[in-house]
C-alpha positions in Angstrom: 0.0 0.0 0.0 3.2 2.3 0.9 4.6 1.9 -2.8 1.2 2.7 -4.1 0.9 5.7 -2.2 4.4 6.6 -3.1 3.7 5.8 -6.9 0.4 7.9 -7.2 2.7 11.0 -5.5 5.2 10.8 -7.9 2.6 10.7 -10.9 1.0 13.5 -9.8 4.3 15.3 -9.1 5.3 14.8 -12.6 2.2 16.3 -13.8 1.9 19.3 -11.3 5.7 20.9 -11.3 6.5 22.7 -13.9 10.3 22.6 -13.9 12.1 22.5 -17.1 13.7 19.5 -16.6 10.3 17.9 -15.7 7.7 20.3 -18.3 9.8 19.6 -21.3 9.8 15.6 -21.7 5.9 15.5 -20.3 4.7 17.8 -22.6 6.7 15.8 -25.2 5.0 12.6 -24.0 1.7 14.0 -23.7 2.0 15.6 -27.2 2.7 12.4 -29.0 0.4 10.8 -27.0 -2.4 13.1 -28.4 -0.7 12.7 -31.8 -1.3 8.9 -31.6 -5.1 9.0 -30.5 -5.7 11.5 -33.3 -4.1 9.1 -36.2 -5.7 6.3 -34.6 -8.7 8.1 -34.8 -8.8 9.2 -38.5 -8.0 5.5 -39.7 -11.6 4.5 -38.6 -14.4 5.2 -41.0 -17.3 4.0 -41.8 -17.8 1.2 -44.0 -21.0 2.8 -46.1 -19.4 6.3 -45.9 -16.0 4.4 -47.8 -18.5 2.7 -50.3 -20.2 5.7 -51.0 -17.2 8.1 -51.1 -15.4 5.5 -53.8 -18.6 4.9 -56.2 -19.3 8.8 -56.0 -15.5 9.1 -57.0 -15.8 6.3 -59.5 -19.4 7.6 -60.8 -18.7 11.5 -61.1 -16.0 13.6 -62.6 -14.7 15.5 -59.5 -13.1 18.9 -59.2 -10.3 19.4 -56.6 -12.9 21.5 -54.3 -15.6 19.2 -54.8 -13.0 15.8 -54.6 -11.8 17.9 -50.7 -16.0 18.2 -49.8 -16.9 14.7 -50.6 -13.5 13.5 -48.0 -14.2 16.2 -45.3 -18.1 15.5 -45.8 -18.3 12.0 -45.5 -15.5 10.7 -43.3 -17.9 8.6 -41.1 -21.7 7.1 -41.3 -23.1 9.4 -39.0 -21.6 12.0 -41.0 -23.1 10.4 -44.8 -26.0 9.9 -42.9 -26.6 14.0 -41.8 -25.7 15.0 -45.5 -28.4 12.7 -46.9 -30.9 13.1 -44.5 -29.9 17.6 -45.0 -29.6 17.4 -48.7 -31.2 14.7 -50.0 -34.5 14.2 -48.1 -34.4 17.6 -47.0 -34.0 19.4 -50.2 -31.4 21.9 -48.9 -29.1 24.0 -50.7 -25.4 22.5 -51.8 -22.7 24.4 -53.3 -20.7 21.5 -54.4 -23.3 19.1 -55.6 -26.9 20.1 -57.5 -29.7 19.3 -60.0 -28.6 15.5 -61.2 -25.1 15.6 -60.1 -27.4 16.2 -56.6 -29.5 13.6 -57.2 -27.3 10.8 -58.5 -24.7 11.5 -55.1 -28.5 11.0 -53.4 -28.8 7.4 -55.0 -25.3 6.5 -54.0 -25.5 7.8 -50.2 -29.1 5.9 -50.4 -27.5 2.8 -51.4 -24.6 2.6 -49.1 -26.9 3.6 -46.1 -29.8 0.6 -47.3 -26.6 -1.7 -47.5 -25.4 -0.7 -44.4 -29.0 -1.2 -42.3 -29.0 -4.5 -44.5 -26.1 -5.9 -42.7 
């Protein structure tokens, strides 16, 4: 129980002082800490958002803007599902996509979410 005691101290010693010898090397373990839970992060999407994003790619010809929209827009399935529920039931306005471009990224975002409740 002593070495616990004496463990939990030192943790929170190493955390609380900020002396340069101590500040520098935490903050450099905390930083690629954080650096390795935000990669980690971005690796997982969505399966129906993938499938969506690569037949959209495949389907359409994309512009450099609209090629960053589609990767920012539809990174996860909670993400493909608030742009079709916003722009295609919903009827609202997009900048990047309208008319029958519009309508055919609808089909596709349909499909991949109807695959994905399939499952």
């Amino acid at each position: 129980m002593k070495k616990f005691l004496v463990l939990v101290v030192v943790i929170l010693a190493l955390f609380t002082i900020d002396h340069p010898m101590i500040k520098e090397p935490r903050e450099k373990l905390l930083g690629e800490g954080v650096g390795l839970l935000s990669s980690a992060s971005n690796v997982n999407r969505g399966p129906a958002a993938s499938m969506a994003r690569n037949r959209i790619k495949s389907e359409l010809t994309l512009s450099e803007t609209e090629l960053e929209y589609l990767e920012e827009t539809m990174q996860t399935d909670e993400q493909l599902q608030l742009f079709h529920t916003r722009y295609c039931r919903s009827k609202d306005l997009n900048l990047y996509f309208y008319e029958d471009r519009l309508n055919k990224v609808c089909d596709i975002t349909a499909t991949a979410l109807a695959e994905r409740r399939g499952k």
